[in-house]
C-alpha positions as CSV (number, residue, x, y, z in Angstrom):
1,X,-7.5,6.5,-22.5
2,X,-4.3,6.2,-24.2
3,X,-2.7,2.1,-25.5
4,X,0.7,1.4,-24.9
5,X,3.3,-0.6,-26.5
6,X,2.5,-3.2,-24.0
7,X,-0.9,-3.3,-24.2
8,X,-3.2,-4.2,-26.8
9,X,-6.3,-2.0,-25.3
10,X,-9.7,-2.0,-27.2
11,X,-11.2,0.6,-24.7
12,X,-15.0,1.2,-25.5
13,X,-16.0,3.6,-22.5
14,X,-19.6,4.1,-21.7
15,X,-22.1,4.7,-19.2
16,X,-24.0,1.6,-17.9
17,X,-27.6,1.9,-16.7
18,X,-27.4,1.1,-12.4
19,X,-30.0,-0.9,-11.0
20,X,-32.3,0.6,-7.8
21,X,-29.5,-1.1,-5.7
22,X,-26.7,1.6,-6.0
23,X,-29.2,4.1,-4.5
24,X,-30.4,1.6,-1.7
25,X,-26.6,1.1,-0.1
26,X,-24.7,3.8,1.2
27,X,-20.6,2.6,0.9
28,X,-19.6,4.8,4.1
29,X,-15.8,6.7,3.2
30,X,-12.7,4.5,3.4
31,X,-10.3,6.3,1.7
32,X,-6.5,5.4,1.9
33,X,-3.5,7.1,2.3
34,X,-1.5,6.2,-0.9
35,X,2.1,5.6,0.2
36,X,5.0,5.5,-2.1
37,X,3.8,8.2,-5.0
38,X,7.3,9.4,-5.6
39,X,9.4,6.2,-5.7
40,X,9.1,3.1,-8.1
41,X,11.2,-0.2,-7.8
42,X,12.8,-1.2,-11.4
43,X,14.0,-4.9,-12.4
44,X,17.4,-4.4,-13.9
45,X,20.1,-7.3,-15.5
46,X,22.9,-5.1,-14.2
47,X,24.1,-2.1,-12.7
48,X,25.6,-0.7,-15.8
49,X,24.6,2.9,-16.7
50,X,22.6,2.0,-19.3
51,X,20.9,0.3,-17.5
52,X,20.4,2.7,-14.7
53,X,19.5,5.4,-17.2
54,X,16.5,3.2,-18.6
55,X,15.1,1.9,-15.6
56,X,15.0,6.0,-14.3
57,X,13.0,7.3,-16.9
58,X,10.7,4.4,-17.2
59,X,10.2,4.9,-13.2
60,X,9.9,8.9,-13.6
61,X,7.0,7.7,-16.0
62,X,5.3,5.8,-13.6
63,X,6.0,8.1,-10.8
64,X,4.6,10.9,-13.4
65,X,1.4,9.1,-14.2
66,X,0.5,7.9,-10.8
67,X,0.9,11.4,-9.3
68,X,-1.4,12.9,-12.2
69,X,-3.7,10.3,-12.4
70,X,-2.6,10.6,-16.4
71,X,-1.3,6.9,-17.4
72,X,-1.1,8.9,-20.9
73,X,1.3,11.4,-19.4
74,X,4.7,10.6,-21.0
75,X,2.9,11.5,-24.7
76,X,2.7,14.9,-24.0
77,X,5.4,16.9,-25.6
78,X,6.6,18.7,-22.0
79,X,6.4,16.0,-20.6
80,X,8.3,13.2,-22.8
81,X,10.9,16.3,-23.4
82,X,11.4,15.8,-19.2
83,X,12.3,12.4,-19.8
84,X,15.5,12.7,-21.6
85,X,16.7,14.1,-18.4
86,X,15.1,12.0,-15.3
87,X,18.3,12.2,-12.9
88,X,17.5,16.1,-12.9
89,X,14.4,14.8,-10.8
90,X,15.7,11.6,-9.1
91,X,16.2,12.3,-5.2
92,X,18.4,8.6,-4.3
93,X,18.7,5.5,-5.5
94,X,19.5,2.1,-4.3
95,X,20.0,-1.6,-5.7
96,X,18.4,-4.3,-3.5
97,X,18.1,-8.4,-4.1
98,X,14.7,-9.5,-5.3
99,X,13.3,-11.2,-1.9
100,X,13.2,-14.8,-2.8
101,X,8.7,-15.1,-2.1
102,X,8.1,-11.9,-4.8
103,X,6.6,-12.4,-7.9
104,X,9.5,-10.5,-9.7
105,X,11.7,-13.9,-9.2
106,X,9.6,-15.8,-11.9
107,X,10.6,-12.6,-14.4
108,X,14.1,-12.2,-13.6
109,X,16.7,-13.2,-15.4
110,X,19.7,-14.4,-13.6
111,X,21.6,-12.0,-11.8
112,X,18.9,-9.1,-12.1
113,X,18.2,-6.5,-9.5
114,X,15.5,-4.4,-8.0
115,X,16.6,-0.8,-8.2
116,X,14.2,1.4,-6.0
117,X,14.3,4.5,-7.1
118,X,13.1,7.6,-5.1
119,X,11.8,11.3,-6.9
120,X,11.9,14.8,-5.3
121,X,8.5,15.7,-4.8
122,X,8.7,19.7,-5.3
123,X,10.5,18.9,-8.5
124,X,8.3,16.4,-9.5
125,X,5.0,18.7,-8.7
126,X,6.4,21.5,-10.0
127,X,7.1,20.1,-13.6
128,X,3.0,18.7,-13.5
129,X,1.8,22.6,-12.4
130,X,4.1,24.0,-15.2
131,X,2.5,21.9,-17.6
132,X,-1.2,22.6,-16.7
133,X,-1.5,18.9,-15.5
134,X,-3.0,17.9,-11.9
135,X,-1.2,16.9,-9.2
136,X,-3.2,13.9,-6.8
137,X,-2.6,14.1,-3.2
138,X,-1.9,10.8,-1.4
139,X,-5.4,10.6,-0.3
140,X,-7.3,8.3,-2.8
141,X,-10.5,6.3,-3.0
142,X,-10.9,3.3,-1.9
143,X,-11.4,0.9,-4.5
144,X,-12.5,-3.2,-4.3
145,X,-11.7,-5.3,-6.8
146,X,-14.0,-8.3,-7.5
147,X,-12.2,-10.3,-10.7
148,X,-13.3,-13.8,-12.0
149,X,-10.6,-15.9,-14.3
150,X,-11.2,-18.3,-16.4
151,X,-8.0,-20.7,-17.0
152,X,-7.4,-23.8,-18.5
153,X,-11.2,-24.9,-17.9
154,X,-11.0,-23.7,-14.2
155,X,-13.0,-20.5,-13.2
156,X,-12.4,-18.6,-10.1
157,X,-12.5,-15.7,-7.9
158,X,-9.3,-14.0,-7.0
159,X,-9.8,-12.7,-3.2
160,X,-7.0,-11.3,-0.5
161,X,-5.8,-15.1,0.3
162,X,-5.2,-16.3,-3.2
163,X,-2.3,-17.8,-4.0
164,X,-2.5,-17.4,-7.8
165,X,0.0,-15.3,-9.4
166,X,-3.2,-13.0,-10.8
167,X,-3.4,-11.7,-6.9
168,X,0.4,-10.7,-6.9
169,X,-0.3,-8.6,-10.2
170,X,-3.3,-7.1,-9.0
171,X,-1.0,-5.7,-6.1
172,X,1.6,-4.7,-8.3
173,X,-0.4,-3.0,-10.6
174,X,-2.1,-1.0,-7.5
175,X,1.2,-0.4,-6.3
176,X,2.7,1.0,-9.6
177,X,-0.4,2.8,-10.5
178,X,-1.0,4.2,-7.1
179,X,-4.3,2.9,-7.0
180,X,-5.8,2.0,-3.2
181,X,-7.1,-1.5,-3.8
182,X,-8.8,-3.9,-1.7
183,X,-9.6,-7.5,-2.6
184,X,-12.4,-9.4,-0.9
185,X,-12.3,-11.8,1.4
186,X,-14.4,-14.8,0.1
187,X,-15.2,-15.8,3.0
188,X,-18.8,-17.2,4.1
189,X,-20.2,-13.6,4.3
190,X,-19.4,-13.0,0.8
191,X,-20.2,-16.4,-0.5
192,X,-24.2,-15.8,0.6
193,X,-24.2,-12.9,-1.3
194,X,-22.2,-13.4,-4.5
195,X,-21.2,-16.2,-6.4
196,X,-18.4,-16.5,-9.8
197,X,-21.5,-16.4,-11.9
198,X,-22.8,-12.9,-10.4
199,X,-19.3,-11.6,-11.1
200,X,-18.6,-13.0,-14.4
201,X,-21.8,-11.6,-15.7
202,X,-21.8,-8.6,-13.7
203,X,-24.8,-8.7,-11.5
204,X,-24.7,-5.4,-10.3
205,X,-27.5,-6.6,-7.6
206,X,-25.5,-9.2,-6.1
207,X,-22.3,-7.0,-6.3
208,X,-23.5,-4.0,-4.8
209,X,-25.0,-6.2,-1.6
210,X,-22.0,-8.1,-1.0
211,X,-19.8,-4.8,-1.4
212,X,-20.9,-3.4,1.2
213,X,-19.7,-4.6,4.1
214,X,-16.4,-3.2,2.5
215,X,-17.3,0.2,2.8
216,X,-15.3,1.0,-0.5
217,X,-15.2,4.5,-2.7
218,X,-15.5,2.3,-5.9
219,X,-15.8,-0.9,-7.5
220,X,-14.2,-2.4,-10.0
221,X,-15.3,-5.9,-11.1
222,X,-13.3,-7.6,-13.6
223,X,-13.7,-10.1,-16.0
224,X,-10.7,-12.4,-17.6
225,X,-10.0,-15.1,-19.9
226,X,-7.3,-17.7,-21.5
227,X,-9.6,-17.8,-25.1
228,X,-7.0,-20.3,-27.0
229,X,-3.2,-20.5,-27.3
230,X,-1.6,-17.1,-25.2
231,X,-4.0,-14.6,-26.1
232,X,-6.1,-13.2,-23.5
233,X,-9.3,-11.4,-23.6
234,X,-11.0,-9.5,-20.4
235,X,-13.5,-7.0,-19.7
236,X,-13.5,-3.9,-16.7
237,X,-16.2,-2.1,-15.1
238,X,-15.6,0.7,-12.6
239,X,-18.7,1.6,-10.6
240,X,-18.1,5.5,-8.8
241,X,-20.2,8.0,-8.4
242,X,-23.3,6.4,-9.5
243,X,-22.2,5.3,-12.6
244,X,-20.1,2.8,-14.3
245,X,-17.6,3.2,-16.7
246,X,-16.5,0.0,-18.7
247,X,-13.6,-1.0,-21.1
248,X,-12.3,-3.9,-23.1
249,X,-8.9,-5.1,-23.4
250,X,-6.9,-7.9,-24.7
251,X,-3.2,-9.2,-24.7
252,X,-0.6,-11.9,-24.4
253,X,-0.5,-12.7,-20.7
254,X,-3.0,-12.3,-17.5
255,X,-0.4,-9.1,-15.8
256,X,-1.2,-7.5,-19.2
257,X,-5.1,-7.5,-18.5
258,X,-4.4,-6.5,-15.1
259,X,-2.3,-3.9,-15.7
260,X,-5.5,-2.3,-18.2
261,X,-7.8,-2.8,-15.3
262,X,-5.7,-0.6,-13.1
263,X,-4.5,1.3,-15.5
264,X,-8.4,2.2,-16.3
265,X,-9.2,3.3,-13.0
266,X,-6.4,5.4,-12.3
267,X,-7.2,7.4,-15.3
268,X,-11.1,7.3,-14.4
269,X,-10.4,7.9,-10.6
270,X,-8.0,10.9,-11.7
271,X,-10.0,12.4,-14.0
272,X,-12.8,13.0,-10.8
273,X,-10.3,13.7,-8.0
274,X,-7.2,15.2,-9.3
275,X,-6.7,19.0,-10.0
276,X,-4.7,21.1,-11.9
277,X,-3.6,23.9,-9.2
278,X,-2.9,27.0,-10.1
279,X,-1.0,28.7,-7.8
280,X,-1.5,32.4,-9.1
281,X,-4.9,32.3,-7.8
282,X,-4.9,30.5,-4.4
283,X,-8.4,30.0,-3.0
284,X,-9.3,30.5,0.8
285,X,-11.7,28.2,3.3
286,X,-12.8,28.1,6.1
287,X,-13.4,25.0,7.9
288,X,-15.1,24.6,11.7
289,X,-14.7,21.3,12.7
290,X,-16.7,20.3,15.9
291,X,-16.2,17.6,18.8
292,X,-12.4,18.5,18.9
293,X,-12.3,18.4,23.0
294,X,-8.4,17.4,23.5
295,X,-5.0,18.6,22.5
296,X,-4.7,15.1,21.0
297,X,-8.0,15.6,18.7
298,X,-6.7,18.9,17.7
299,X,-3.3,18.1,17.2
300,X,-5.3,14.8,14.5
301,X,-7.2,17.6,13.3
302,X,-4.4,20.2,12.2
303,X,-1.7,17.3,11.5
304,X,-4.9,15.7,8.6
305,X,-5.3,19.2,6.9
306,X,-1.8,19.7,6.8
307,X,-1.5,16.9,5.1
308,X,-3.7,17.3,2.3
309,X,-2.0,18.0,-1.1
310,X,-4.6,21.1,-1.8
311,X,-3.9,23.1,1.5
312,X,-0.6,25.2,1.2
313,X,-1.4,27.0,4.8
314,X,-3.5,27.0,8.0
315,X,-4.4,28.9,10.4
316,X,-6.6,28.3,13.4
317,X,-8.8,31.2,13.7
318,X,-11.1,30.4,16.7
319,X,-11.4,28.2,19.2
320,X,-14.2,27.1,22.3
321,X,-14.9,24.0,24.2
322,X,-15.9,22.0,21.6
323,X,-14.9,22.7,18.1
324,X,-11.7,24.4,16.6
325,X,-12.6,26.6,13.2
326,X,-9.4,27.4,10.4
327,X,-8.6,29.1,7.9
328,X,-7.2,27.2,5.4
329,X,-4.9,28.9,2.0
330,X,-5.7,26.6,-0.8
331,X,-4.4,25.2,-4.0
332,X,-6.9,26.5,-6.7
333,X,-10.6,25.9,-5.7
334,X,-12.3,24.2,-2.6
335,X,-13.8,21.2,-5.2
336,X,-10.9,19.0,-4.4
337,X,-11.1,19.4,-0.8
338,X,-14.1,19.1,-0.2
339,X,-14.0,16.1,-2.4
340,X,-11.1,14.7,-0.1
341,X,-12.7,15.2,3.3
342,X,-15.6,13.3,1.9
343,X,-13.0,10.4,1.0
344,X,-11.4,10.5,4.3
345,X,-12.1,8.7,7.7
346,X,-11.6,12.0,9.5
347,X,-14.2,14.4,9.1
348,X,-17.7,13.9,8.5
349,X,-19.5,16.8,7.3
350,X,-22.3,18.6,9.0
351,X,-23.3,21.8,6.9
352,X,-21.9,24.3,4.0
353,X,-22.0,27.8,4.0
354,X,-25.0,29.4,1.2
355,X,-21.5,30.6,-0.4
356,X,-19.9,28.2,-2.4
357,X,-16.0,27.4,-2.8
358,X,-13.7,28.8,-1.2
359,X,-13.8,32.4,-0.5
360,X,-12.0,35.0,-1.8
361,X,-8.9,36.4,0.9
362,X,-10.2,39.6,0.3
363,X,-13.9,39.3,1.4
364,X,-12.4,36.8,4.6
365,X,-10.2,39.4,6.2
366,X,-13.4,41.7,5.9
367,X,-15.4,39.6,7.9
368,X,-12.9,39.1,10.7
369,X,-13.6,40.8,13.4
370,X,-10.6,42.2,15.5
371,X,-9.0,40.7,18.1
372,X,-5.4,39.4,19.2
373,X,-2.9,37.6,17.3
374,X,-2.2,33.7,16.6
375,X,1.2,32.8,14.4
376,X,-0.3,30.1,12.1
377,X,1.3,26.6,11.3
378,X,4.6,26.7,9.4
379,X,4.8,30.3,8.3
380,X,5.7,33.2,10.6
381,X,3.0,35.5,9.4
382,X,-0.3,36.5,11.7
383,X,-3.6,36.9,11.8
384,X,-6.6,37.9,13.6
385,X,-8.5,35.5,15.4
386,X,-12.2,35.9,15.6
387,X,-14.2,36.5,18.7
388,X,-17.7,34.8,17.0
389,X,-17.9,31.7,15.2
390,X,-17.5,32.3,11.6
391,X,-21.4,32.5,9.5
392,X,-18.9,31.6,6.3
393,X,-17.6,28.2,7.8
394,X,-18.1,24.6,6.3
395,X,-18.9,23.2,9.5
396,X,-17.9,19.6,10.0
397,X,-17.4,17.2,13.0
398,X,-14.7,14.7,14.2
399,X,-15.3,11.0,13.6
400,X,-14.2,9.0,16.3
């Protein structure tokens, strides 16, 4: 994980021993759908084009990192060469008042700006792939956040309601980062379970149980402190996976801790989910999904796959009472997806082929048996549909 100029980041990675409880609760999928990966919002004092020029290349860096899951992305030669040019990736722009309840208005100067910028997403993919670098589809884990302060003598737990200005970065940071983050409720429920204590000396016991009931993808449970004069000192964990992955950090100002915390799970987060696609190679699966008994839960269906950054095509291939199976052209190999149908709320698997991956295009159009004709989604070309259910099928079924 690579430090900044902002940050001051003592990052000591390592994997922490997880008590029987991690085994003992299931967290069920809850995936989001990450909007915004291609635009960023910049403060700026004017709208002079030095000004413009800066704020678009320190957004094409965010927008660059948050697609790759890569905060480390603008060091790489390629890449950093890309930024002396941003407009030849910048879609629009626009300059918009800073809404008078953000947080921004405590760090503007008079007179600033927001300038929302907005990237071309073809470009913007296409210069990641070129670069052997992964490209993260909007789907994305789930990921609570339970973070303890300590300030000025007071300790606390930040939670959705807050009202401290530690809530509003956490959100911002999410936002920039393209992180899914939820923050708990601290409500009675949680209050049973876990207390500050538990939290600021990460119980994993108590934070597992009272996780939950927030059927998250991951955890990350924070620790941060005000140690004497500005300097700030914290610690992250991120629990995914069955493991948990921790980091130090320290700086001038609470955002700046924050900001590491995020920071640390989009780059842990990436590493697991994102791929590097390469297109010269595409992969084939096939996919039956069952309990698909309506146009509307196959129009769900087909609209979800086709929304998934890995598939390129698909192609419905056969179809009964009660289940719909495609084929599905691929970016690179069927780990991703699979690994995004398990984030999602959509489908819940049932079985996998003994074959694993996807399969290659060759061996599929062998084992179709002939038939008629069906134009597949987006693309004029055809295919054969089958007349049995496909053997070489991950099966999976519809969640309500």
């Amino acid at each position: 994980m690579k430090t900044s100029s902002t940050y001051k980041f003592l990052l000591s990675i390592y994997l922490l021993p997880l008590c029987f409880v991690l085994s003992s609760i299931t967290f069920s999928a809850q995936a989001a759908i990450v909007q915004g990966l291609y635009e960023s919002e910049m403060l700026v004092a004017s709208q002079s084009k030095a000004e413009r020029d800066k704020a678009m290349k320190t957004a094409l860096i965010e927008v660059l990192a948050k697609v790759s899951g890569r905060p480390d992305v603008s060091t790489l030669a390629n890449i950093a060469q890309a930024l002396n040019k941003p407009s030849r990736y910048m879609q629009q722009y626009q300059y918009r008042k800073i809404p008078e309840n953000s947080y921004l208005v405590t760090e503007a100067a008079t007179g600033s700006q927001l300038m929302w910028i907005q990237f071309d997403e073809k470009a913007v993919n296409k210069l990641l792939q070129n670069n052997q670098l992964p490209v993260w589809g909007r789907t994305r884990p789930a990921t609570l956040v339970w973070l303890a302060v300590e300030q000025d003598g007071e300790r606390f737990l930040i939670g959705g309601n807050s009202q401290e200005e530690i809530r509003f970065a956490i959100e911002k940071e999410a936002k920039r980062n393209g992180v899914a983050v939820l923050l708990p409720l601290l409500d009675l429920e949680d209050q049973t379970k876990l207390n500050l204590t538990d939290v600021l000396n990460n119980s994993q016991e108590a934070i597992f149980q009272a996780s939950a009931r927030y059927q998250a993808d991951a955890i990350l449970v924070g620790r941060i402190g005000l140690t004497g004069g500005d300097s700030w000192q914290g610690r992250w964990i991120l629990y995914e996976g069955g493991q948990g992955l921790s980091w130090n950090a320290q700086g001038s100002y609470a955002g700046e801790l924050v900001g590491t915390g995020v920071s640390g799970a989009l780059e842990i987060l990436g590493t697991r989910y994102a791929q590097v696609y390469d297109n010269t190679t595409p992969g084939v699966f096939d996919i039956a999904v069952m309990d698909i008994t309506s146009l509307d839960q196959f129009a769900r269906v087909s609209n979800y796959l086709k929304s998934l950054e890995q598939v390129k095509e698909l192609y419905p291939t056969y179809v009964d009472n009660e289940s719909v199976t495609y084929r599905l052209d691929i970016r690179g190999n069927s780990t991703g997806l699979i690994q995004t149908f398990a984030l999602g709320n959509v489908l819940e698997v049932v079985s996998s082929p003994s074959e694993s991956g996807a399969m290659n295009a060759n061996t599929m159009n062998a084992n179709r048996m002939n038939s008629n004709t069906l134009t597949p989604f987006a693309t004029d070309q055809t295919i054969e549909v089958q007349d049995t259910f496909p053997t070489t099928a991950h099966i999976y079924r519809l969640m309500p």
